[in-house]
N, C-alpha and C positions, 0 to 999 in steps of 0.2 A: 546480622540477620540471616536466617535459613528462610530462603524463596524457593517453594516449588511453584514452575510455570507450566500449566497444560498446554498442549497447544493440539488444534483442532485438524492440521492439514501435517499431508507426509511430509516429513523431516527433507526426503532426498528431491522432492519439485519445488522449484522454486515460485514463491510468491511471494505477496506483500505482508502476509500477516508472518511467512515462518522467519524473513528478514526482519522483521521489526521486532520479533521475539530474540532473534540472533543479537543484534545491535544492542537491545535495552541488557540481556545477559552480559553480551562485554562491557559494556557500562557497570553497570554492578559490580561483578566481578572485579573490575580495575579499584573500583571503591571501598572494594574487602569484604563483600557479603558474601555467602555461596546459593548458587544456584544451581539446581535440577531442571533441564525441562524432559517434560513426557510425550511422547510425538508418536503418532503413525509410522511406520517405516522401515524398513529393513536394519540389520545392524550394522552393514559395511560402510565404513569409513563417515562416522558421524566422531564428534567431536564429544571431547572428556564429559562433559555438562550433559548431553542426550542419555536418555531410556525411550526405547522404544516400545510399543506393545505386540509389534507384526505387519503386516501387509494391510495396507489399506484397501476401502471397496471405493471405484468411482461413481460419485454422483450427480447430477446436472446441480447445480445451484447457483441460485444468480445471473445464470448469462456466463455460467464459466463451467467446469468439472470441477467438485472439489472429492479431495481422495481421503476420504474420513475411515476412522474404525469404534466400530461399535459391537457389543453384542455380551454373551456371559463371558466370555474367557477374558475378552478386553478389560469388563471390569475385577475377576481376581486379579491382573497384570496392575491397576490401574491402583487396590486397594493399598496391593505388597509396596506399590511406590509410596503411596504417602504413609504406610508406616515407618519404614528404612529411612523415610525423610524427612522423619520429624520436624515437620516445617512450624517456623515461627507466624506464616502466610502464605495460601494457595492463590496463585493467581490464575482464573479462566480466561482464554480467549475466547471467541464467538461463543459465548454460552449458549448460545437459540439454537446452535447447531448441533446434530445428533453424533456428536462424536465425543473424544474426551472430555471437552471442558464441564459437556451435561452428565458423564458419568463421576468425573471426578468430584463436581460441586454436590450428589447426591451420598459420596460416602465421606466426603472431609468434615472432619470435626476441631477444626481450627477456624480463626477468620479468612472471609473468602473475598476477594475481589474481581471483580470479572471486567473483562474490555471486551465492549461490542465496534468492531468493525465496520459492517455492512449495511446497506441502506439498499431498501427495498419497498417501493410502494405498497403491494399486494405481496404476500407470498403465502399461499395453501397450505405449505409445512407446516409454520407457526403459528397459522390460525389453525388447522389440525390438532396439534398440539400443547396448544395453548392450556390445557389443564396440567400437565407435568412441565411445563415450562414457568407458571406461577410455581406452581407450590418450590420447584428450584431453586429460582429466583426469589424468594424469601428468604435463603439463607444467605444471601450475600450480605455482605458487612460493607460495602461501597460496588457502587460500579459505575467506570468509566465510559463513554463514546469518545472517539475520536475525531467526532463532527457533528455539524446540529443536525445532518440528513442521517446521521449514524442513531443519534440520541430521538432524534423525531420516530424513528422505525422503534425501537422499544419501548418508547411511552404510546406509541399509535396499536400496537401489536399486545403488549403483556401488561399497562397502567403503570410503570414504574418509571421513574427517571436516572439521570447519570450527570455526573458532572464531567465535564468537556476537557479533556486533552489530547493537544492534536498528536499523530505521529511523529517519531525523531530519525534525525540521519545523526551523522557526523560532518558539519559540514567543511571542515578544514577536508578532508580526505577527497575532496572534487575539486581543488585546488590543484589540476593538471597542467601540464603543458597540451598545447592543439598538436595532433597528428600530422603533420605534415602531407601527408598521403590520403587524408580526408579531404583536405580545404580545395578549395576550387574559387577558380578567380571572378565569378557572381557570388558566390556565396552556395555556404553548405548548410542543408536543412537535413532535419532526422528527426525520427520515433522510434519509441520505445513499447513495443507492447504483442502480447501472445500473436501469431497473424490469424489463428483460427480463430479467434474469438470477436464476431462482429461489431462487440460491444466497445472495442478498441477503438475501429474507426479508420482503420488502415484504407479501408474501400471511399472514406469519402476523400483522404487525402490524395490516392492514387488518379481521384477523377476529377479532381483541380492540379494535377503534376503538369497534365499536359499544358495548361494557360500559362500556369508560371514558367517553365521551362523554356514559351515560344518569348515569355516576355524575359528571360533572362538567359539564353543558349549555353552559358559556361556553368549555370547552376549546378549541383547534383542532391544528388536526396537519398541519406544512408538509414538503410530498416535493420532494427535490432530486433529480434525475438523468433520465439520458435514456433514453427509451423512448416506447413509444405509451401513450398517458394516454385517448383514449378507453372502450375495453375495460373498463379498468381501475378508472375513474370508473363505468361504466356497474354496475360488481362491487357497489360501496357502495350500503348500502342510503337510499334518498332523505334519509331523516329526519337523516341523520348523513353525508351527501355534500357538502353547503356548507361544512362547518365542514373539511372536507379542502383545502389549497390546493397543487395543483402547480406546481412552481415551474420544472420543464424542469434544464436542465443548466445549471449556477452558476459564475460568473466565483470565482476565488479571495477577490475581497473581500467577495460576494453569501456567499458560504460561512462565511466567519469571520463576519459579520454575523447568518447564520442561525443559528448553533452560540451566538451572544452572546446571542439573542433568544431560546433556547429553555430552557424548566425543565426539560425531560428530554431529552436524545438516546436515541436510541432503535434500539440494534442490532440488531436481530432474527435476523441472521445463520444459514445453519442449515449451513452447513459450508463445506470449500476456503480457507479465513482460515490465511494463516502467521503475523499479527503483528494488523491492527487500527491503521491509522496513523487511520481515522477517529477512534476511540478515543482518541486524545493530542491530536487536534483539537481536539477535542470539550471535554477534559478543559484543554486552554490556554485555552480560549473562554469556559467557565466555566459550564459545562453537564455538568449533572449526569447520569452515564452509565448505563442500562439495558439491558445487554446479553446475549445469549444466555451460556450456560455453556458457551461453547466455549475449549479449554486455549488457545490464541493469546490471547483475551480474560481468560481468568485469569491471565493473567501479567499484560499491560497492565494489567488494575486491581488486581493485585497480591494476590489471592484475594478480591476482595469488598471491598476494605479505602478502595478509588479510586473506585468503582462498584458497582451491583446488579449483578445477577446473577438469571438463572430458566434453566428447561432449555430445551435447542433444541427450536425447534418445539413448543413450549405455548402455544398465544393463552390460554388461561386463567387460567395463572402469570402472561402476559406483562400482562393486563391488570389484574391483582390489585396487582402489584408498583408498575404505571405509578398507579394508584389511591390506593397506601399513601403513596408521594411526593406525589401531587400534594398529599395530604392532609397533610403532615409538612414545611414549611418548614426545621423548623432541622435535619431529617436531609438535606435537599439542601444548606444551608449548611457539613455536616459533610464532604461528599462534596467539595463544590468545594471547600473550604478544604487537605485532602487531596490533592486530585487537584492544585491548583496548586502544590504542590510535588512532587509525584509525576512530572508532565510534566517536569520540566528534566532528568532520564535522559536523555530523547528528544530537547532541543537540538540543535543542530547544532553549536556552540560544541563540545559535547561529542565528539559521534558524528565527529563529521569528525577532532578528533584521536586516534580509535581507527583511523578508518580510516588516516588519513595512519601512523601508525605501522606498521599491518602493510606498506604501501608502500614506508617505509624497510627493514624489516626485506627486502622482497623485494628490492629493490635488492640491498641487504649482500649478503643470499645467492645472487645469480645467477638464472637461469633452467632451468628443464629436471629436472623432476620431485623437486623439494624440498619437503619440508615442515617445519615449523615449528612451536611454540606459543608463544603472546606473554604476557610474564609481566604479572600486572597486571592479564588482561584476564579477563572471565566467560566 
């Protein structure tokens, strides 16, 4: 099968939709299909499978930047690709958004599938645009969410639906050894997540650090991600600032490693989540999960049953909770023994042949405003 994949954010920043496009490609790829993906992005040092169209423009969306390209030159860039790639299926990601996925689904004349990502109460864009975003969205031949808060924003926003498949890891590959040089003799907690971005929730974890810290001295609490770490350092209060260690922005094996090394992860999240792939990270790794009570994350741990739980934005609950664990070994042993079977939903082994099936299915039925439900599937 010839798969071109759009993808809507630059190839070179890392997120969750261009990883998840990355992973589902080598999945395929190992399977014997070929794939193209189309990206935003400069051309240095992208891999065999990318085309890129150029530099992206940044834009706020969701509680995040996302770095999209749009405009005339974008789409001759965008046409020449699906002609040279003669695809047997295009597939869009975030179609709602103003970048490839909505130019490429307006010139492909093959069957289209699109995956929506993001979950968004209100957004102005989309209702903006909501008349070039229907007539688009007619020509799809299936389309995916990766969550009911994913799928709820689409049928809330544009009238159409999606049948649900969640996001995929590999989870054999978080399957590490613990760091030695992480672990700490209370116990090591960690996040994962942009630090500029408040929708993460870094500020409400920082402000339950100090309770847990005084009620555990030898704890420590390692932060992944990029942003400016000064400020931020400067926020904690001295007595309980060393034992915090930032670690910047993490290679994939630096991550599985952290996630392997810690007794709690630690989601603090306080909204804008459609799914939570930290979360089945976390949970392959072997690290027991603390996360807000946001519905994306009540799914992933499957009401409490995979993971804790406190409400969004409580550093009080949040540090109570992180407290009762550190105190309760054999209820973190309950969690990961749980969660290690909970995560292989999330495989790729799995999810790739949800997806490859709706692909067949769009194939059978042609192109140009078909819809479908796939029996079998959630």
């Amino acid at each position: 099968m010839k798969v071109g994949i759009a993808c809507p954010y630059a190839w070179d920043v890392p997120g969750g939709v261009q990883v998840h496009i990355r992973d589902f490609t080598e999945e395929l790829t190992r399977r014997g299909h070929t794939v193209s993906v189309l990206a935003p992005g400069d051309d240095d040092d992208l891999p065999p499978y990318v085309t890129t169209v150029g530099r992206p423009l940044a834009i706020p969306y969701n509680g995040s930047v996302a770095r999209v390209a749009f405009g005339p030159r974008i789409a001759a860039r965008v046409r020449r690709w699906l002609v040279d790639g003669d695809f047997d299926v295009v597939h869009v990601h975030e179609p709602a958004s103003l970048s490839l996925g909505l130019i490429t689904t307006l010139w492909a004349e093959v069957p289209i599938v699109a995956t929506s990502h993001s979950a968004m109460r209100r957004s102005r864009a989309m209702s903006a645009a909501q008349g070039i975003l229907k007539s688009a969205f007619e020509k799809f031949t299936a389309h995916i969410a990766v969550s009911e808060e994913a799928r709820r924003t689409v049928v809330e926003h544009l009238g159409v639906d999606a049948v649900l498949i969640p996001n995929g890891l590999f989870v054999d590959r978080f399957a590490v050894p613990p760091r030695p040089d992480w672990r700490s003799g209370d116990g090591t907690l960690s996040f994962l997540g942009r630090l500029d971005e408040p929708r993460k929730g870094l500020q409400v974890l920082l402000k339950a650090w100090p309770t847990i810290h005084d009620a555990f001295p030898k704890a420590r609490l390692l932060v992944a991600g990029r942003g400016e770490i000064d400020d931020i350092r400067r926020g904690i209060e001295p007595r309980h600032r060393d034992a915090v260690e930032f670690l910047g922005g993490v290679s994939d094996d630096d991550k599985a490693a952290m996630l392997a090394s810690s007794d709690i992860y630690v989601a603090p999240h306080i909204g804008g989540e459609s799914f939570g792939i930290v979360l089945a990270e976390a949970m392959a790794a072997g690290a027991p999960v603390l996360a807000s009570d946001l519905e994306a994350f009540q799914v992933v741990l499957d009401g409490g049953r995979l993971g804790a739980q406190v409400p969004v934005g409580d550093a009080a609950a949040l540090a109570g909770e992180a407290i009762a664990l550190l105190g309760d070994p054999a209820r973190r042993a309950r969690y990961r023994a749980a969660a290690s079977l909970g995560v292989r939903r999330y495989d790729w082994a799995r999810v790739a042949d949800e997806v490859l099936a709706v692909y067949e299915m769009a194939i059978a039925v042609g192109s140009g405003g078909h819809t479908f439900k796939l029996p079998g599937l959630p």
